[in-house]
C-alpha positions as CSV (number, residue, x, y, z in Angstrom):
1,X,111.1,72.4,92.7
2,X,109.2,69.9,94.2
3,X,108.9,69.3,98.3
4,X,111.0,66.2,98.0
5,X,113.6,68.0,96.2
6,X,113.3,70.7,99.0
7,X,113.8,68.2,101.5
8,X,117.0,66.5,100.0
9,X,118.8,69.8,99.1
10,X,121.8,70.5,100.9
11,X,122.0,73.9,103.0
12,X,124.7,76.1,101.8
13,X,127.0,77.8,104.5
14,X,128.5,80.7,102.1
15,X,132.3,81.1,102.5
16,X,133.2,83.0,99.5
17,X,132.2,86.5,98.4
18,X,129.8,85.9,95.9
19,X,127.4,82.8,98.7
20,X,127.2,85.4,101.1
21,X,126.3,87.9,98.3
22,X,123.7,85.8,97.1
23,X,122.3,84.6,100.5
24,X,122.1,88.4,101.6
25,X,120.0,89.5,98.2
26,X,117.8,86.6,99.5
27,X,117.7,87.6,102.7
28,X,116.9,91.6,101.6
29,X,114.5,90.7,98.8
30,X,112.3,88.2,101.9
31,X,112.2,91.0,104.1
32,X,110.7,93.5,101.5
33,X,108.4,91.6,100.2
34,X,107.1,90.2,103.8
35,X,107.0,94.1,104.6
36,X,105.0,94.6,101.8
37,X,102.6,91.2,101.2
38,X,103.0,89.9,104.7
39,X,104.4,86.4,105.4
40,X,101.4,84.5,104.2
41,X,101.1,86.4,101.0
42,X,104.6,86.2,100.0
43,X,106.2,82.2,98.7
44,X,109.8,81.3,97.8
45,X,109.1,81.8,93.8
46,X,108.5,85.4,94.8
47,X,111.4,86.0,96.8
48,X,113.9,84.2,94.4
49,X,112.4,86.2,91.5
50,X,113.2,89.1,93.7
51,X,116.9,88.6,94.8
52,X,117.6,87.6,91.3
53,X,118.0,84.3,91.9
54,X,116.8,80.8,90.5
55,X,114.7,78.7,92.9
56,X,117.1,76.6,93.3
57,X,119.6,78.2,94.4
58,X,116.9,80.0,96.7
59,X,116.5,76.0,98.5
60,X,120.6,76.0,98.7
61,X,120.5,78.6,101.1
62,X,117.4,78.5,103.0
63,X,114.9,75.0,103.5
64,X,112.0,77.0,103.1
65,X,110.3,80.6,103.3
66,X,110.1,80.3,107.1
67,X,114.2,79.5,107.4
68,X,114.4,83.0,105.8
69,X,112.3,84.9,107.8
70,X,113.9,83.8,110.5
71,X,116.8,84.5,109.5
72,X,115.6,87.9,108.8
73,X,114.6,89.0,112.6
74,X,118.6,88.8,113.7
75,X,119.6,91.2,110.8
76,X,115.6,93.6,112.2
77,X,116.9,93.6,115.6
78,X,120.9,93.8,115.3
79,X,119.5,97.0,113.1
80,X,117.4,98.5,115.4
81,X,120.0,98.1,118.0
82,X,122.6,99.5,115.8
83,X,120.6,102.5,115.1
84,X,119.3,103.3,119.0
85,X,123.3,102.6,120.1
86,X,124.2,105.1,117.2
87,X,121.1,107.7,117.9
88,X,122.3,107.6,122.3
89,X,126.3,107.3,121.7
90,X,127.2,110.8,122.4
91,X,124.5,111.3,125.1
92,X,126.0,112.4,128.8
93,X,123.2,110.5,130.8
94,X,124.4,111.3,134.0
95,X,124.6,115.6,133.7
96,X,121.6,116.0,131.3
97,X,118.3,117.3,132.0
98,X,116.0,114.1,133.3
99,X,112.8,115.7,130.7
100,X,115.5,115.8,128.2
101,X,117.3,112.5,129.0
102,X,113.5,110.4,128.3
103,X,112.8,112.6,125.8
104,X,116.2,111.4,123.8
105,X,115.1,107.8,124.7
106,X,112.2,108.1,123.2
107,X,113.1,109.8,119.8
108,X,116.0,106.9,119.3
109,X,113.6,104.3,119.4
110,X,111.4,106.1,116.9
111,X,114.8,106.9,114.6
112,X,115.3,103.0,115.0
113,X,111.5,102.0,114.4
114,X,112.2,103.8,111.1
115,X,113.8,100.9,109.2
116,X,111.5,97.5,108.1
117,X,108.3,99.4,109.6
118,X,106.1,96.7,107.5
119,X,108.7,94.2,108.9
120,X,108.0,95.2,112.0
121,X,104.0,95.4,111.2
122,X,104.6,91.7,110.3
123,X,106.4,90.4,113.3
124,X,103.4,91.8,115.2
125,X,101.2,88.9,113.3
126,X,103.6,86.0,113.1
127,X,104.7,86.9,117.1
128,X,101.0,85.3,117.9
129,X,101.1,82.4,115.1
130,X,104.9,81.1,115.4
131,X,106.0,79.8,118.7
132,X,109.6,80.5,117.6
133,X,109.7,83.8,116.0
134,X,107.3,84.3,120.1
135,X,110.6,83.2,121.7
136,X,113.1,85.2,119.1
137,X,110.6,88.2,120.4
138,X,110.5,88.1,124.3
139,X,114.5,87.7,123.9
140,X,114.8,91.1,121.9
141,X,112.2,92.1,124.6
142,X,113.9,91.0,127.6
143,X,117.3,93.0,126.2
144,X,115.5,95.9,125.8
145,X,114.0,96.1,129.1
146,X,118.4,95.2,130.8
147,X,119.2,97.8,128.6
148,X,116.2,100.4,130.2
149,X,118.1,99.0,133.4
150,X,121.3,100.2,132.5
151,X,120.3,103.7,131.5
152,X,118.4,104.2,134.8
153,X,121.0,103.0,136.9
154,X,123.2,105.4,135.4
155,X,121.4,107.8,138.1
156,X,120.3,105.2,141.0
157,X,121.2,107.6,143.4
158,X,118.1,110.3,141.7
159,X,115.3,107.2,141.5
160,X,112.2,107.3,143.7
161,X,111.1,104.0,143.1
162,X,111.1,100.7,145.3
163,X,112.6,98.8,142.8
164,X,114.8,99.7,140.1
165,X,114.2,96.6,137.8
166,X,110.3,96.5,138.0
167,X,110.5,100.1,137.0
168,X,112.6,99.5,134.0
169,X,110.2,97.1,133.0
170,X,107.7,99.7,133.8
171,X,109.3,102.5,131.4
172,X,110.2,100.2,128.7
173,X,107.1,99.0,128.4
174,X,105.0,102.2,128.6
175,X,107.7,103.9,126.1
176,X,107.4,101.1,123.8
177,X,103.8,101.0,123.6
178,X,103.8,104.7,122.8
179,X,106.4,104.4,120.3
180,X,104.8,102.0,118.2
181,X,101.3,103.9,118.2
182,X,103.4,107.1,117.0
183,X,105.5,105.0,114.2
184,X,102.2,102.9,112.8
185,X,99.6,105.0,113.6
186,X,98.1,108.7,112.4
187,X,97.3,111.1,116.1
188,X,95.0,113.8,116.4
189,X,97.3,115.1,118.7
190,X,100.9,116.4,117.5
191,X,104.0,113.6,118.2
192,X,105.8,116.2,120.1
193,X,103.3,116.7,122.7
194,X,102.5,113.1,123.1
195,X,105.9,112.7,123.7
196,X,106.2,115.3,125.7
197,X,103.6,114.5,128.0
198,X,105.1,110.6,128.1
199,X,108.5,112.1,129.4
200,X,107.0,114.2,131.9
201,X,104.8,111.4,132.8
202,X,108.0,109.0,133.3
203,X,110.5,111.9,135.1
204,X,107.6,112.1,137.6
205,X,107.2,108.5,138.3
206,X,111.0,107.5,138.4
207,X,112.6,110.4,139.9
208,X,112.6,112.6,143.3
């Protein structure tokens, strides 16, 4: 399909079963093969061939390869959400054990890290080349560090700190950082005392 035919194609809003069918192989056949050959490596062709799906009908869904991926950071971070919501549900935040409370933080976040990890590789790379996907980013971001918020003012009355909402920024970022060097990265050291050593780290700084 030539770019002028690109250009003139209508974008199709599914309504019946078999649209949104077709747009979600699209969508799910994009991400794995941006998790595995990167955005730059990967081209509508591919990701058509891969939903199996005709070009065409890749362009009635989404204007280009960039549309997609795009689309594709909502369903990353609706997941990840899901699966750290999931992991904490059951959690009694305000009687457990404050070692035991970061420590159960921290293992959701890897359990969520655990889905799209070369998606997530990816966004790492397109966050400093794509002013918009930068944007979609420090959103996600910016809820994670309310949500940090939420959990430590679950025990306000416990905190040490001068202020509650620097601190969360404080914690999210430094169990974040961790995070992603124990998903994408080998350690000399074993996870568990990494982790460890994080949560006492972060019970000693936020608590009396």
């Amino acid at each position: 399909m030539t770019g002028t035919e690109n250009e003139t194609t209508k974008i199709r809003i599914p309504r019946q079963e078999r649209g949104i069918k077709t747009k979600e192989a699209i969508l799910q056949a994009a991400m794995k093969l941006f998790s595995e050959k990167g955005y730059h490596g990967t081209n509508t062709k591919e990701i058509a061939a891969a939903a199996g799906v005709s070009t065409g009908s890749f362009y009635s869904y989404y204007k280009d390869k960039r549309a997609v991926f795009l689309d594709s950071l909502s369903i990353y971070f609706s997941t990840l959400l899901e699966r750290i919501e999931t992991y904490l549900a059951g959690i009694n935040f305000s009687t457990m054990d404050k070692h035991e409370m970061i420590r159960e933080v921290i293992d959701s976040l890897i359990y969520s890290h655990q889905v799209f990890t070369g998606f997530h590789k990816e966004l790492q790379v397109m966050y400093h080349s794509d002013p918009e996907v930068q944007l979609i980013m420090d959103e996600q971001f910016d809820l994670g560090r309310r949500k940090t918020l939420e959990y430590l003012l679950m025990n306000s009355e416990e905190l040490k700190v001068d202020h509650a909402e620097a601190a969360s920024i404080v914690m999210f970022e430094a169990i974040n950082s961790v995070v992603d060097m124990l998903v994408f990265s080998q350690q000399k050291v074993d996870d568990n005392l990494i982790k460890n050593e994080l949560a006492k780290m972060i019970v000693s700084y936020l608590y009396h």
